[in-house]
C-alpha positions in Angstrom: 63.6 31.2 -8.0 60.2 31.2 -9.7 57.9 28.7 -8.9 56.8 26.5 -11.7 52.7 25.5 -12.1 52.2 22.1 -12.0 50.8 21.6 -16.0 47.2 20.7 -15.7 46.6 17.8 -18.8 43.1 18.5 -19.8 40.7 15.2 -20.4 39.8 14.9 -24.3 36.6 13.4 -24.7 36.0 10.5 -27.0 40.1 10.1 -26.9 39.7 6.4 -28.1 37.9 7.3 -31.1 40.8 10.0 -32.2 43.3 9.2 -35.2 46.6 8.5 -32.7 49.9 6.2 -33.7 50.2 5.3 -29.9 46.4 4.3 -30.2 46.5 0.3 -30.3 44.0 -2.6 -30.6 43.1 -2.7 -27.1 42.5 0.9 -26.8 40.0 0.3 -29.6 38.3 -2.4 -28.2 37.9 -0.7 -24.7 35.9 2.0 -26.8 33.7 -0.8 -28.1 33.1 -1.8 -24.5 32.8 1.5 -23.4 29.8 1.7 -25.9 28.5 -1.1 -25.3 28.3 -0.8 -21.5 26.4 2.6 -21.8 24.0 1.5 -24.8 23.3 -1.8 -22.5 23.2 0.9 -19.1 20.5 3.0 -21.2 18.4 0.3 -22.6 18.4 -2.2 -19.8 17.1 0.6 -17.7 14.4 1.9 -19.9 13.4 -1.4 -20.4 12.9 -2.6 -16.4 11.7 1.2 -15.9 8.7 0.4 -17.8 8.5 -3.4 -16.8 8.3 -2.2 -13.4 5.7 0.7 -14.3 3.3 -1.6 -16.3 3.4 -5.0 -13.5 3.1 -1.7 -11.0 0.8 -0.5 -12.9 -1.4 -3.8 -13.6 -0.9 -5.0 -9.6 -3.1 -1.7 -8.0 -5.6 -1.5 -11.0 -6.7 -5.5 -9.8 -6.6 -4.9 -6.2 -8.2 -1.4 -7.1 -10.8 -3.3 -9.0 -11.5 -6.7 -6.5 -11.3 -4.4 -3.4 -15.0 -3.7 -2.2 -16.6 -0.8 -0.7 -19.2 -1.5 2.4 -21.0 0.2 5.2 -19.6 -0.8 8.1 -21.0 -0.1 12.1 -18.6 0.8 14.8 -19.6 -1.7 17.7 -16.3 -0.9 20.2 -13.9 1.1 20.5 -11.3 -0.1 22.9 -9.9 3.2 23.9 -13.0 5.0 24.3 -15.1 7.3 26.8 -18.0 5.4 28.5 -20.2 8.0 28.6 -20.5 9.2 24.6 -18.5 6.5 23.3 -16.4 8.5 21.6 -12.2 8.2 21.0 -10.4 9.5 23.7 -7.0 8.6 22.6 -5.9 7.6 19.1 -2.8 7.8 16.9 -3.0 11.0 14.9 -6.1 11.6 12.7 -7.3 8.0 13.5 -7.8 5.0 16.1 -8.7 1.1 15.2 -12.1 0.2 16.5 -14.4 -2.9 16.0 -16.9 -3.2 13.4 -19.5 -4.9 12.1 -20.8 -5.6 8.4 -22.7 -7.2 5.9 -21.8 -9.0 2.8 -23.3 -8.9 -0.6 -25.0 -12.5 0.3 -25.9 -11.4 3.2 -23.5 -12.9 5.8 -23.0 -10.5 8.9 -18.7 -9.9 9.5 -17.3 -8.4 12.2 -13.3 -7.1 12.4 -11.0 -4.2 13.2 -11.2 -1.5 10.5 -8.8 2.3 10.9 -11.3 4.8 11.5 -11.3 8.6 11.7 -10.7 9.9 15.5 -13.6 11.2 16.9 -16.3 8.5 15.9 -18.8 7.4 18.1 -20.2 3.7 18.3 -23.2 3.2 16.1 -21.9 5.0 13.3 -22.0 3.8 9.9 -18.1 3.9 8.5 -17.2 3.0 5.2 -14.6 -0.2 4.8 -13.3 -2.1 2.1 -12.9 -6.2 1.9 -11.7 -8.1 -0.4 -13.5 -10.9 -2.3 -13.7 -13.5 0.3 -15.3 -10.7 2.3 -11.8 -9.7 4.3 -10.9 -6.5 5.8 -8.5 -4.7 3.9 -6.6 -1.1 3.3 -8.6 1.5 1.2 -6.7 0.7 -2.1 -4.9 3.6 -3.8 -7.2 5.4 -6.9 -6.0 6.1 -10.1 -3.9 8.8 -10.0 -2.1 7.9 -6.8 -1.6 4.2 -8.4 -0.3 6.0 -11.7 2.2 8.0 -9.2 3.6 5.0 -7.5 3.7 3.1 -10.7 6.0 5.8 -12.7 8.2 6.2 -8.9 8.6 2.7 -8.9 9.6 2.5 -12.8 11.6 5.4 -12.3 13.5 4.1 -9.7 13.9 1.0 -10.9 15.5 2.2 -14.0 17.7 3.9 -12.6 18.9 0.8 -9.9 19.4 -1.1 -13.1 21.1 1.3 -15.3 23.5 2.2 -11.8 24.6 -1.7 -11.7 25.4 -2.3 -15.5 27.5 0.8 -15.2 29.4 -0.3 -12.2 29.9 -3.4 -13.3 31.0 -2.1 -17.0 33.1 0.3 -14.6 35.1 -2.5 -12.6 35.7 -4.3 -16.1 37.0 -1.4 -17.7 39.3 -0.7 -15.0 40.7 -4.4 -15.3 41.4 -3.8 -18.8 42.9 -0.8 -18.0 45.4 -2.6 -15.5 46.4 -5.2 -18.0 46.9 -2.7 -21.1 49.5 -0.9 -18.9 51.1 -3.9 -18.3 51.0 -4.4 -21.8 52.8 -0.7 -22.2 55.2 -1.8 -19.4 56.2 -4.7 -21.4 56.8 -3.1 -24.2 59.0 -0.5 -22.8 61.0 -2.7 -20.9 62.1 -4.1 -24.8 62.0 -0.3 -26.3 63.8 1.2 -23.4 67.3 0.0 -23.2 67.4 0.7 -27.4 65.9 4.4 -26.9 68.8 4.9 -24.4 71.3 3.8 -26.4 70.9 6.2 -29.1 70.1 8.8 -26.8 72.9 8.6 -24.7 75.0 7.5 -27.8 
């Protein structure tokens, strides 16, 4: 006995759309939603992309801007050789050490700034502070900020665009559920006449 394939029912694209008697209402308004879901998908994540780019964007170009660059002098470093003062032990390329500046009026500061590995006490380091004259991370410069700005935008897009499509996703499939029902229904009525006049 030959063994029969299993027939393989292609997907038709767009199916909704298509000129079909056994096309109803509902299948037309699930290709409205369809539509609607992937226009809303595509435009709410082209418009939180560049939301997210430009207040990205906007966030590192002030702290860029208020961030301020001083001379600094290494007075201690804790984990330190006696002798030459240098770093002894430090985490990678660098090690935190104690130092001492001035401000623009003039006020002496001291705090705990990253420095390279390798620097002794009494050298002049460069550190940024902030305008009340605070210690704070080198900020980024302006290509790196432009980088992190389209990433984020990028990203957030994307996260956006992901959600509205699995949410338009869940809703399709309940209106899926309910327009078989629908079919069921309508069988249950059609059936018993279709059998009749095929079974005579």
């Amino acid at each position: 006995m030959e063994e029969r394939r299993p027939t393989r029912v292609r997907r038709r694209w767009l199916w909704r759309w298509r000129r079909n008697p056994l096309r109803r209402r509902s299948d037309r308004a699930e290709a409205w939603f369809v539509l609607t879901v992937w226009a809303c998908a595509l435009l709410g994540g082209v418009l939180s992309g560049w939301a997210a780019q430009t207040a990205t964007s906007d966030s590192l170009a002030a702290s860029r801007s208020a961030a301020l660059r001083v001379q600094a002098v290494v007075t201690e470093i804790p984990l330190a050789d006696p002798e030459n003062g240098t770093v002894v032990e430090s985490y990678g390329k660098g090690a935190w050490a104690k130092v001492r500046w001035t401000d623009g009026d003039g006020t002496t500061r001291n705090g705990a700034a990253w420095i390279d590995a390798g620097v002794a006490v009494g050298t002049s380091v460069p550190v940024w502070t902030d305008d009340r004259g605070k210690l704070i991370p080198e900020p980024v410069d302006g290509a790196q900020a432009e980088r992190q700005a389209v990433l984020l935008g990028v990203l957030s897009g994307m996260a956006v665009a992901a959600l509205v499509l699995a949410g338009g996703r869940l809703a399709l499939r309940g209106l899926e559920r309910r327009s078989v029902g629908q079919w069921e229904t309508e069988w249950a009525l059609v059936e018993p006449q279709w059998r009749k006049r095929m079974l005579g």
